[in-house]
C-alpha angles and dihedrals in degrees: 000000000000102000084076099091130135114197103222094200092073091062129083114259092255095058099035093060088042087050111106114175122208136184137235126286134244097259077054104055094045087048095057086040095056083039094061087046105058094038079075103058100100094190100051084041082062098035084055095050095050092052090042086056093042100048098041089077087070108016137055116246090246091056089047094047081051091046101053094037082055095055089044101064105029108254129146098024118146 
């Protein structure tokens, strides 16, 4: 999780002395982690793109994004 740094030299001195960094949680470990995971899944990678490009005839990106987030985890089943 190094990509998260302030420099602190860039700040003013009242802010610098104020600054506390902190690191990620552990929900947000385990999100990258699964991130990174599923980046790798080739098949699901082209199965996205083709429905992207499908879809995008009819939908925003933003409501496809919705649409596919919404399938993925299971919301919205009846």
């Amino acid at each position: 999780m190094g990509w998260y740094h302030c420099d602190l030299d860039k700040l003013p001195d009242d802010l610098s002395t104020k600054f506390v960094e902190l690191g990620p949680d552990e929900e947000t470990i385990k999100f990258l982690q699964q991130s990174e995971e599923k980046s790798d899944w080739i098949p699901t990678q082209i199965w996205h793109s083709i429905v992207k490009a499908f879809l995008g005839w009819f939908m925003t990106q933003t409501s496809i994004n919705g649409t596919t987030k919404t399938r993925q985890d299971g919301v919205g089943k009846v």
